[in-house]
C-alpha positions in Angstrom: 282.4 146.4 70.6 280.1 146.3 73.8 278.3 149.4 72.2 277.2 147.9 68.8 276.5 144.6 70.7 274.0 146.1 73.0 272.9 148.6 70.2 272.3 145.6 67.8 270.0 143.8 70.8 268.2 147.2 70.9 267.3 148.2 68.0 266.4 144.4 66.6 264.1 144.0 69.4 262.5 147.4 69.0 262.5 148.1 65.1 262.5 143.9 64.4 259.4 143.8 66.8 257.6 147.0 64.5 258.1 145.2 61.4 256.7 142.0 62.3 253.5 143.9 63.7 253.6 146.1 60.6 253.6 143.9 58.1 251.1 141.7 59.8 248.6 144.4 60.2 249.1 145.6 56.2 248.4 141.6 55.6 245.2 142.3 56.5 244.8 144.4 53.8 245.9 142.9 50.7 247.1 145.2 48.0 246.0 145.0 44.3 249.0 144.2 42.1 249.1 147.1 40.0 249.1 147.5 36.4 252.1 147.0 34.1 254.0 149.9 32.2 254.6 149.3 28.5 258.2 150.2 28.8 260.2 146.8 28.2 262.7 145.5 31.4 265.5 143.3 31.1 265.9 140.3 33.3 269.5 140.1 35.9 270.5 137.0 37.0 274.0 136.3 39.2 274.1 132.8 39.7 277.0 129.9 40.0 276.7 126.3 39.1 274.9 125.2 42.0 271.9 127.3 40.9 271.0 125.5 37.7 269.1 122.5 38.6 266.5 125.2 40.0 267.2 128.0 37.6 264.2 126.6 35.3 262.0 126.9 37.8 262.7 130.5 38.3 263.0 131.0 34.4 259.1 129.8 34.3 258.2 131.7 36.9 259.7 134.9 35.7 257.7 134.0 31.9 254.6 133.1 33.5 254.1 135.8 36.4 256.1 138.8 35.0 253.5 141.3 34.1 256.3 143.6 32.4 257.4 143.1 29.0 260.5 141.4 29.4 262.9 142.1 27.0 266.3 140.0 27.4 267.1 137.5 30.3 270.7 137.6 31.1 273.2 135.1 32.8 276.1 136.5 34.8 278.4 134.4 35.9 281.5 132.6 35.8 282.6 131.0 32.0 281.7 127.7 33.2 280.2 125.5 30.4 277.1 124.3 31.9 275.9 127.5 32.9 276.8 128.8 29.0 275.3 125.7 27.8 272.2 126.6 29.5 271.9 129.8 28.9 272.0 129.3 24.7 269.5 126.3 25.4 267.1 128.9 27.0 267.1 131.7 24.6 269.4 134.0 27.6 272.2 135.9 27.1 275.1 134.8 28.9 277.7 137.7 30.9 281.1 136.6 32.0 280.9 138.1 35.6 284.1 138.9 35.6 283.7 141.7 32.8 281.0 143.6 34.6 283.5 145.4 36.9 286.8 144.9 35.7 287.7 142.0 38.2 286.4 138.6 39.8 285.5 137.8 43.0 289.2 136.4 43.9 290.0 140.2 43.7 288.2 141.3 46.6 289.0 139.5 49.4 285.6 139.8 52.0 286.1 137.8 55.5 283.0 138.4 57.5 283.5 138.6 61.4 283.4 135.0 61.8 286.2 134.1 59.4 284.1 133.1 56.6 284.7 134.3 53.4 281.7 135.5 51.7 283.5 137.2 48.5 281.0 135.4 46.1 278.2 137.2 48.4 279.4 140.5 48.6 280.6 140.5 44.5 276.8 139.2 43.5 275.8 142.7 45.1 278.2 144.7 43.4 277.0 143.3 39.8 273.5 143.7 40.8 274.4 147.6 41.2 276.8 148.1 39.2 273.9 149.2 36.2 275.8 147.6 33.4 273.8 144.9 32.6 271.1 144.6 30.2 269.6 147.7 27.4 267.0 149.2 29.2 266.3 151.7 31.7 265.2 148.9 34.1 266.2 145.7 35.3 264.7 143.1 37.6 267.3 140.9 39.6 266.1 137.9 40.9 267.6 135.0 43.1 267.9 131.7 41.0 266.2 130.2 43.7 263.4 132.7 44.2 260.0 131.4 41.8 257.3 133.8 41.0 253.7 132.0 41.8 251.1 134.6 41.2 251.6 137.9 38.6 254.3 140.5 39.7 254.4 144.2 38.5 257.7 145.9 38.5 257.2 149.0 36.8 253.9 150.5 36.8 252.0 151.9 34.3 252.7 155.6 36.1 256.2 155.2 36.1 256.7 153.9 39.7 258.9 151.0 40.6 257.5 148.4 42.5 259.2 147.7 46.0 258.2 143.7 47.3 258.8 144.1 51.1 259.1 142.0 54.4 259.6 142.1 57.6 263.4 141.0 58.2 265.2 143.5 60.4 269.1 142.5 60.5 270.9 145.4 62.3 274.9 144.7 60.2 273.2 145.7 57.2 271.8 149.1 58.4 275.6 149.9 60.2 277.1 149.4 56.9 274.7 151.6 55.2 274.9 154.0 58.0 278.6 154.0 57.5 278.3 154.6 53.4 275.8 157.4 53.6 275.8 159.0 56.7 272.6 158.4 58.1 271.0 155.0 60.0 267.8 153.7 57.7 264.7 154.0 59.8 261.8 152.4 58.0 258.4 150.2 58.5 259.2 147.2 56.2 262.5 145.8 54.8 263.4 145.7 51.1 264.9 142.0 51.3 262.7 140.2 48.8 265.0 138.0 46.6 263.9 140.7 44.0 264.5 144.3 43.1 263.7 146.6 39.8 266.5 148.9 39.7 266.5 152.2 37.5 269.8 152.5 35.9 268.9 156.8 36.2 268.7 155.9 40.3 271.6 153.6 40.0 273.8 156.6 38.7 272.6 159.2 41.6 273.4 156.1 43.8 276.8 155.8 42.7 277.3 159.5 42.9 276.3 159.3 46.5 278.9 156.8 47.8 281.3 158.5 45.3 281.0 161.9 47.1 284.0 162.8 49.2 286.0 160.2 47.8 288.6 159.4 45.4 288.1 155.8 44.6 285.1 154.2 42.7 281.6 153.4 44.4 282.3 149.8 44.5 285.3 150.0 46.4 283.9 152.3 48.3 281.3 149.6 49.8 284.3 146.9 49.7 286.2 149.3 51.9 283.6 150.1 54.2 282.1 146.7 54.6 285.6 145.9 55.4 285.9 148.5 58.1 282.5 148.0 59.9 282.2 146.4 62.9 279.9 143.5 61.9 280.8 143.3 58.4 277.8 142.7 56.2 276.0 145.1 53.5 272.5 145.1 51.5 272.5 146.3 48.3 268.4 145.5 48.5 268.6 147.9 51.7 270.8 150.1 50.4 268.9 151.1 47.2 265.1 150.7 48.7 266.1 153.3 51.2 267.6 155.9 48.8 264.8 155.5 46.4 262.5 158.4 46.1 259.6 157.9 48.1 257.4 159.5 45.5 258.6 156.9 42.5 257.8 153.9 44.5 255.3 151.5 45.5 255.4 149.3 48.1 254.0 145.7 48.4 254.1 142.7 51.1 256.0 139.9 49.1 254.1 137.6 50.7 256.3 134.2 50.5 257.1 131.6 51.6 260.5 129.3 52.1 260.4 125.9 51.7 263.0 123.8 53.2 261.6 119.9 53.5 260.3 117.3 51.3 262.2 115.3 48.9 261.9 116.0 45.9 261.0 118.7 43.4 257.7 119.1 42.0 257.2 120.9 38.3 256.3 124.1 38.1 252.4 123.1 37.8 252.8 120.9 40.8 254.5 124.3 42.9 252.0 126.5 41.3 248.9 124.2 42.0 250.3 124.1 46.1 251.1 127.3 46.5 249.1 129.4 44.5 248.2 131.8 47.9 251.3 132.7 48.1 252.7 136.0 45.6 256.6 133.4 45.5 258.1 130.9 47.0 262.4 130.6 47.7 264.0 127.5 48.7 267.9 127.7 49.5 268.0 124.0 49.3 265.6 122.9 46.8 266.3 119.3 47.5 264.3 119.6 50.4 260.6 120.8 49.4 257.8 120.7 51.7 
């Protein structure tokens, strides 16, 4: 244990201490949003009932911000009447999570290395790569509490997906990823964003990868080895940025900001009028708004 401790100070200080200089110097240089594919997308969102009071706010953003054609929004989450509710009052499609893969989040049973049980966290992933979602080739997932301010391209009009980056470095994810594929992820920026455009053909090499060897599924193949890791946490925003093919890709500084005090929520005007700078804005607790 002494060895990933002192590995985990290492490598955050050096790689952590890249990033932040990285993606300070690329700030200098804004990059212009590129332009939109005609190809429709399809909009993923896991959520649970705690996420609805800010959900609309995300919905707007998504509608006003999303230079893709969006084809369908869905819901996946539990079969709890509010979220359902909401869903039919919006024009989404509601997706019992517990159809996706065959099995709920009670099934899996993930205790991080402080005793918490962060099932919920670790089954969100899985339905985020799990491909099974939605009617086109690509889908955008988004956090619930994640709001588009200014226009986002996800899917070019050359065929490239668009990567939002930042500069978090947290060493777990990169020991679990190391442990699924074999190799540690060395790169300049991270791919935590609060938002990813997956390709359901990528999604399908990606399962294939964590399949090889192995004779259980790629999703217990990640349960398993998040399991057996010895800091127990996983990525599936790391996981997939890194595979991706260098050449299909294109990478911009999400440029956000997290809003944590205040007291009370603005509309979407209000947000947009405040923090129009800024490409989003995410606030975990958005009763608390600066």
């Amino acid at each position: 244990m002494n060895y990933f401790y002192y590995r985990k100070k290492l490598y955050t200080f050096i790689f952590g201490t890249w990033r932040s200089v990285v993606y300070d110097i690329r700030s200098l240089f804004p990059t212009k949003m590129p332009n939109a594919g005609t190809i429709p997308i399809d909009i993923v969102i896991p959520i649970i009932d705690k996420d609805l009071d800010i959900l609309p706010f995300c919905l707007e953003g998504l509608r006003k911000n999303c230079n893709n054609i969006i084809d369908n929004i869905y819901l996946v989450a539990p079969p709890h009447q509010p979220i359902i509710d909401l869903a039919n009052q919006n024009g989404l499609i509601f997706v019992d999570e517990n159809l996706v893969l065959g099995y709920s989040v009670k099934d899996i049973n993930c205790i991080d290395r402080s005793g918490n049980n962060i099932s919920g966290w670790i089954f969100q992933q899985l339905l985020k790569l799990s491909g099974c979602v939605g009617s086109n080739r690509y889908y955008v997932t988004i956090d619930a509490d994640h709001i588009l301010m200014r226009p986002h391209t996800f899917v070019t009009d050359k065929g490239k997906s668009v990567f939002y980056v930042s500069k978090e470095y947290y060493y777990p994810y990169y020991i679990t990823q190391e442990a699924l594929t074999g190799h540690f992820p060395f790169q300049h920026l991270s791919y935590i964003a609060h938002k990813m455009v997956f390709d359901k053909n990528q999604i399908q090499i990606l399962h294939k990868i964590l399949e090889s060897g192995k004779k259980k599924s790629w999703d217990q193949v990640i349960i398993d080895t998040f399991k057996q890791t010895p800091m127990g946490s996983f990525s599936e925003f790391e996981l997939y940025g890194h595979l991706y093919p260098a050449s299909h890709k294109k990478r911009i500084l999400w440029q956000q900001k997290e809003l944590r005090k205040g007291s009370s929520v603005l509309s979407f005007e209000g947000l947009s009028a405040r923090y129009s700078s800024f490409l989003s804005i995410t606030f975990p607790d958005y009763r608390k708004i600066k």
